[in-house]
C-alpha positions as CSV (number, residue, x, y, z in Angstrom):
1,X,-93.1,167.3,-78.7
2,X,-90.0,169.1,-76.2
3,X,-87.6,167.3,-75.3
4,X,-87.9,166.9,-71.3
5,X,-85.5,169.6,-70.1
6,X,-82.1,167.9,-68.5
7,X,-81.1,169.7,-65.3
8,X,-77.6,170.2,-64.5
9,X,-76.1,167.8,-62.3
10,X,-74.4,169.5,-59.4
11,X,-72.6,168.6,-56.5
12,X,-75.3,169.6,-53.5
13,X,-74.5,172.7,-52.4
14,X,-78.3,173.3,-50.5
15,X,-79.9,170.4,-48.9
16,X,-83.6,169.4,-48.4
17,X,-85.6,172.1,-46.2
18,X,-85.2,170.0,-42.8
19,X,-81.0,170.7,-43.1
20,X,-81.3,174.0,-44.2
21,X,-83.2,174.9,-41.1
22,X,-80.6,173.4,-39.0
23,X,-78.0,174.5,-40.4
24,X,-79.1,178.3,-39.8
25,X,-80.7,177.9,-36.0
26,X,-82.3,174.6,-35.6
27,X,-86.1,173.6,-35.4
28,X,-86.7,177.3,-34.7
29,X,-86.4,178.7,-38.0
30,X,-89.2,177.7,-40.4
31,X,-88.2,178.0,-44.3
32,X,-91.4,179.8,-46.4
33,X,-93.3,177.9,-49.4
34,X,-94.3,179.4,-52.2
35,X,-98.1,179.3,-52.7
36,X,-99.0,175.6,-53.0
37,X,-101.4,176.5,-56.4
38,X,-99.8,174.8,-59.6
39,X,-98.4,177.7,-61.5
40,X,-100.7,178.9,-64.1
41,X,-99.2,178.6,-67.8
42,X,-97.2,181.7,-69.3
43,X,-99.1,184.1,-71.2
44,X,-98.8,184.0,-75.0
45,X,-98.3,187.8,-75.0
46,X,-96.2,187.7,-72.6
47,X,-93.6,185.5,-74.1
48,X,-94.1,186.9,-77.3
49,X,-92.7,189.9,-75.6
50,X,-89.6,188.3,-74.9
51,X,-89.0,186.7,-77.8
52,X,-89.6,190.3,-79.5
53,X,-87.0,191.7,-77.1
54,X,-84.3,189.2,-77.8
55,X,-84.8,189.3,-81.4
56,X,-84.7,193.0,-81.5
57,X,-82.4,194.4,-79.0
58,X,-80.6,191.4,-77.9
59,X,-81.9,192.3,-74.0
60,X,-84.7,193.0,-72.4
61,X,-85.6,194.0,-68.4
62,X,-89.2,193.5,-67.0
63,X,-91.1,193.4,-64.0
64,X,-92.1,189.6,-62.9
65,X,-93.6,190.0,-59.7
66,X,-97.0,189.2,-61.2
67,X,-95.6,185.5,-63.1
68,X,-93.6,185.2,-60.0
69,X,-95.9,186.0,-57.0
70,X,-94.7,187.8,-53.5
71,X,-94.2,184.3,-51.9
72,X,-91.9,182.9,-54.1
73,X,-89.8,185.6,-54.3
74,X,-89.4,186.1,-50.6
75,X,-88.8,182.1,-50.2
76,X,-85.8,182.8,-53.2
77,X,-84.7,185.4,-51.2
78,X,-84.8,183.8,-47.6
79,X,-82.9,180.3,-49.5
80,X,-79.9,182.6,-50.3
81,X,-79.6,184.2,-47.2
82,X,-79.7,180.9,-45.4
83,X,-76.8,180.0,-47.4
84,X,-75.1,183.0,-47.2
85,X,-74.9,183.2,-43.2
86,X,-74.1,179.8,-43.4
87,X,-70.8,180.3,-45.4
88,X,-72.8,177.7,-48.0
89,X,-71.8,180.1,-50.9
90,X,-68.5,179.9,-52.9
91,X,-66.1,182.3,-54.9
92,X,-67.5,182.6,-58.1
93,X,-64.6,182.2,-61.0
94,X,-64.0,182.6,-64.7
95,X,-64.5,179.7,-66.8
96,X,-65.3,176.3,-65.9
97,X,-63.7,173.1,-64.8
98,X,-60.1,173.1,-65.2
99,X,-60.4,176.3,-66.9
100,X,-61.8,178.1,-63.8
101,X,-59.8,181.1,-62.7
102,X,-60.5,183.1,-59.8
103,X,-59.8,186.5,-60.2
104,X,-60.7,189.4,-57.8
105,X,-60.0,191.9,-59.8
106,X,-62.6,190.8,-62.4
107,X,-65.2,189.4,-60.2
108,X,-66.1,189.1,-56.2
109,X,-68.9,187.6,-55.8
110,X,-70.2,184.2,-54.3
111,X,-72.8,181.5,-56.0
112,X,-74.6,178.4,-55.0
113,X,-76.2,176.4,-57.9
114,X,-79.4,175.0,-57.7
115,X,-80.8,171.7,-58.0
116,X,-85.0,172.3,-57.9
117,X,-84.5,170.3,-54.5
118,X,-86.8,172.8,-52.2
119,X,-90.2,173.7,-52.4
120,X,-89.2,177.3,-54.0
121,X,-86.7,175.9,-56.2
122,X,-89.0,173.5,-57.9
123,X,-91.5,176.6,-58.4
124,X,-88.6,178.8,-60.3
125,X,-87.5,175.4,-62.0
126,X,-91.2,175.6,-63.8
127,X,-91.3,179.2,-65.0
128,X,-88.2,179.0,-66.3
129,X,-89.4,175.6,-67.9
130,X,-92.1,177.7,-69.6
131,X,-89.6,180.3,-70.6
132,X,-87.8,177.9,-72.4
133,X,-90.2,176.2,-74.2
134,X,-91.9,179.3,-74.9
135,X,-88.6,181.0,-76.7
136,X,-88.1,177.6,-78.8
137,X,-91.3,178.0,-80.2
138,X,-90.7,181.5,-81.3
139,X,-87.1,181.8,-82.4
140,X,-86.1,178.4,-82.9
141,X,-83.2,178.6,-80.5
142,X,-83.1,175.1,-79.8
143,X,-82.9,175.6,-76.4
144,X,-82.2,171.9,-74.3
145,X,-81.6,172.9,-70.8
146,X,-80.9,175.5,-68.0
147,X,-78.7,176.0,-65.3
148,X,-79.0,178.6,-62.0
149,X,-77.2,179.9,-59.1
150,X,-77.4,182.4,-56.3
151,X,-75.2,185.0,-56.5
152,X,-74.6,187.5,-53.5
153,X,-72.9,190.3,-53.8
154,X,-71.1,192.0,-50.8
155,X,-70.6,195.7,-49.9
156,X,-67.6,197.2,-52.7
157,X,-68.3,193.5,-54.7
158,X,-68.9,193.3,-58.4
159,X,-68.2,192.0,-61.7
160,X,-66.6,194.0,-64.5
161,X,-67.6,193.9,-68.6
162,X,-67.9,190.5,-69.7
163,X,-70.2,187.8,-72.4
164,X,-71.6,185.1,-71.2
165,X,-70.3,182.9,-73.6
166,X,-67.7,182.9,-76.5
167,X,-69.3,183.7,-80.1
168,X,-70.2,180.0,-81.7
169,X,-69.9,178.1,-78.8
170,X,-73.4,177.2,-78.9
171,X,-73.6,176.2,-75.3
172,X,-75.0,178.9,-73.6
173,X,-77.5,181.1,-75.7
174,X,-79.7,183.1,-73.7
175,X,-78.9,184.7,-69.9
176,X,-81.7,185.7,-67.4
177,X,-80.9,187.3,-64.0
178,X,-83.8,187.9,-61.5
179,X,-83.2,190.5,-58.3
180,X,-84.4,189.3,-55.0
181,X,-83.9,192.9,-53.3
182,X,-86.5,194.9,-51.4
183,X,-86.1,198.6,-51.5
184,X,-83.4,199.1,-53.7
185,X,-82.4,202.6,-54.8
186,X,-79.7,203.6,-56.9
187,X,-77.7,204.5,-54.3
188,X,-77.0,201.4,-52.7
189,X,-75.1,200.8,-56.1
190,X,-74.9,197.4,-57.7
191,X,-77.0,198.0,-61.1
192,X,-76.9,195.7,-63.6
193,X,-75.1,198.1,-66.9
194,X,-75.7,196.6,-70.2
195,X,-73.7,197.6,-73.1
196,X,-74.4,198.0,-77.0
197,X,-73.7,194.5,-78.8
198,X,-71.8,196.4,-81.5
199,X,-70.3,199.1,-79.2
200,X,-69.0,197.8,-76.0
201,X,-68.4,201.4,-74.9
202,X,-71.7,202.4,-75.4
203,X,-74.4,201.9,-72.1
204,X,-77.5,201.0,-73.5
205,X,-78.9,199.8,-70.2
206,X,-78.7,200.0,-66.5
207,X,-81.5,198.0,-64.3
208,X,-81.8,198.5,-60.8
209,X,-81.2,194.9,-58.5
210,X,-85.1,195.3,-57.6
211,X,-87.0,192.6,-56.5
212,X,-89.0,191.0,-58.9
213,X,-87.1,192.5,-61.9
214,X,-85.7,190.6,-64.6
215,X,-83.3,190.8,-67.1
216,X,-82.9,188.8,-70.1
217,X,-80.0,189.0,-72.8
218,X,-78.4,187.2,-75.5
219,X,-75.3,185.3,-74.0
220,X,-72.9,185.8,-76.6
221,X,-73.7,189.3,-77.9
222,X,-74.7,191.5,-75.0
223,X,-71.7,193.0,-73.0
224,X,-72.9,193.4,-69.6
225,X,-71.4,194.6,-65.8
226,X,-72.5,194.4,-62.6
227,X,-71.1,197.7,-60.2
228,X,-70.1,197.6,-57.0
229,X,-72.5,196.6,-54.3
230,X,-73.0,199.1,-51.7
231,X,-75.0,196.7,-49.4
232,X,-75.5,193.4,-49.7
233,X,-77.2,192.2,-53.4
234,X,-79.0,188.8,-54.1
235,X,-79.6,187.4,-57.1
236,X,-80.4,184.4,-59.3
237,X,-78.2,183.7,-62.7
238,X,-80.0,181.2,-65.3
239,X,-78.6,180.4,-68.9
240,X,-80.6,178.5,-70.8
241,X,-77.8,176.6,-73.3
242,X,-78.3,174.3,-76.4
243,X,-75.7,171.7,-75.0
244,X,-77.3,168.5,-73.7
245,X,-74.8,167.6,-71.4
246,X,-73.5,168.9,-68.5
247,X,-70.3,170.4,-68.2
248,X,-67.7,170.2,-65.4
249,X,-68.0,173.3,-63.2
């Protein structure tokens, strides 16, 4: 049987739906639920479709609005830009705990890590439950955990060529980012450019910020950039790692 999955544990950085009202405009504002129907179990073919993705090309990019459903994605959306009008976001940096470097140069965006602690975040929390379990049985990564965070990206805000992880840390293995933004066009910038695991110079890849699209990659094989924003650009970063315990962020 799985091991139960171990969430990170995080200093709060959203509260419980009640604050996060108030903290925006008081009783006035009203937070969205997802649908209150359990979420129905992943389809087999559709996580063998993954699993055939990573194994083959190391990355993948699909369309999730149909796992997902219009409701959760529009209460992810309205959670991050609660906490980005409410100054709830931080830098984002390079590394982690004593290691962490913020650099501008290399990366301007903000993040808020999440803790499953809203209606909407327990929903996500569950499909990516299912992803998990559902890539173990397939490839054997041995998969233990996940983490997440919102990431906003300003206007002329980005993050240049990077990995995930360093080759044989073993921590984190696989990276999924899902796109919260309506009517995107490739104008307004901010693509996703992935970049051949053997030929950093090469662009294999380049997904549009759209909501309800995901990408999934190997974290310590698949370059990866995000270009500059040219309007604002929410996301959601989750690595799925084979560490058990959390480490300092």
């Amino acid at each position: 049987m799985e091991t139960p999955v171990i969430i990170p544990i995080h200093d709060p950085l959203i509260t419980p739906l009640q604050s996060a009202e108030d903290a925006v405009a008081g009783s006035d504002v009203q937070l969205m639920d997802p649908a209150p129907d359990q979420r129905a179990a992943l389809p087999d073919d559709w996580l063998d479709e993954l699993a055939s993705g990573l194994s083959e090309q190391g990355w993948m990019s699909l369309d999730v609005r149909s796992q997902l459903g219009a409701n959760l994605l529009a209460a992810l959306k309205q959670e991050v830009q609660i906490l980005d009008r409410t100054d709830a976001m931080k830098k984002a940096g390079i590394g982690r705990g004593n290691d962490l470097v913020r650099d501008r140069s290399v990366r301007r965006d903000k993040i808020a890590w999440l803790q499953g602690v809203t209606a909407p975040q327990a929903a996500l929390f569950e499909f990516f439950e299912m992803i998990r379990q559902g890539l173990n049985q397939r490839l054997f990564l041995g998969l233990k955990r996940f983490e997440t965070h919102y990431a906003t990206y300003h206007c002329g805000d980005f993050y240049k060529q990077h990995l995930d992880s360093f080759k044989g840390r073993a921590s984190r293995v696989v990276s999924l980012v899902l796109y919260l933004n309506e009517d995107w066009q490739a104008a307004d910038g901010g693509a996703l450019q992935v970049f051949n695991r053997d030929n950093d110079l090469e662009v294999c890849g380049t997904v549009l910020p759209e909501a309800g699209r995901m990408a999934l990659f190997m974290s310590e094989e698949i370059p990866h950039e995000v270009l500059p924003a040219n309007r604002t650009r929410y996301s959601l970063a989750c690595w799925f790692r084979q560490d058990e315990v959390p480490l300092p962020l």
